[in-house]
N, C-alpha and C positions, 0 to 999 in steps of 0.2 A: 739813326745815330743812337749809339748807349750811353748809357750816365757815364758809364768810365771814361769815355773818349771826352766826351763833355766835359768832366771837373778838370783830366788831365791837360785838355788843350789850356782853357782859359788858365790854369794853373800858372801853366808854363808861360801865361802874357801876363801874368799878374804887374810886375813893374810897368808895364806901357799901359794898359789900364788904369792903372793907378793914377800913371803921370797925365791920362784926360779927365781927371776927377772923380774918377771910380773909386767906390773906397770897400764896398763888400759886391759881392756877389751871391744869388741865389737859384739853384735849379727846381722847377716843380713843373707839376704837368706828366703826361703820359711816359715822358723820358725821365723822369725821378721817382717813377713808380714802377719801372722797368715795362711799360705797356706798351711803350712806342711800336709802329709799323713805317712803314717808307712811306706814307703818306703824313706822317706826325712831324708839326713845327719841334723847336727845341723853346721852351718858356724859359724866363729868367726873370727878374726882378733885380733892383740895383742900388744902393745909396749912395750917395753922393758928395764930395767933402766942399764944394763951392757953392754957396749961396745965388752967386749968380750962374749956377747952369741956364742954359736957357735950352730952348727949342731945339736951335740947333744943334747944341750939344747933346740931345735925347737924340735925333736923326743920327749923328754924327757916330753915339753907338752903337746905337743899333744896327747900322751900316757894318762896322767895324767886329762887334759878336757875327753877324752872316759871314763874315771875310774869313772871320778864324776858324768857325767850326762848317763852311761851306756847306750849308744846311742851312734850309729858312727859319729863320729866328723871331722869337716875339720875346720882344723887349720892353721893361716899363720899368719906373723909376717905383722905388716903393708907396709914395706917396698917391702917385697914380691907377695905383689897383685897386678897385673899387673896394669900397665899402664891404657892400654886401657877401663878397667872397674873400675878404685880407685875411678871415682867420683862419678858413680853409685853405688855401694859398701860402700862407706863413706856418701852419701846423705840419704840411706836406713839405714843406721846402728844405733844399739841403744848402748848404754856406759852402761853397766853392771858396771863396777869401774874403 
């Protein structure tokens, strides 16, 4: 999968996204560095406008990014990117919405 196809798909779900409490989007990793090969997930990071997201609602996207760009997806809320790598991660990353 390419970064274009990436920012475009989710682009174009941006409203339904939104409406399960997505409120940004970010792409990084081997596919926002143009590296990807057909063995590369698609990474994303995400924030969030509900306090009470819970669990399931991290499954419940992450489910829903694999559905759209039918490609295996690694998904994580921003908060959940570790430490040690958030500023490589957020330096590399591009803002889908």
């Amino acid at each position: 999968m390419d970064k274009k196809t990436v920012i475009q798909t989710l682009r174009a779900h941006e409203a339904e996204l939104r409406a399960e409490g997505v409120s940004h989007v970010f792409l990084f990793g081997s596919v926002a560095r143009g590296e990807a090969d057909e063995q590369s997930d698609v990474d994303l990071f995400y924030d969030y406008d509900d306090p009470r997201f819970s669990l399931i609602d991290v499954v419940r996207v992450q489910d829903r990014f694999a559905e759209l760009l039918s490609a295996r997806v690694d998904a994580m809320t921003r908060g959940s990117v570790h430490w040690r790598i958030r500023r490589e991660v957020e330096a590399e990353a591009i803002q889908i919405f």
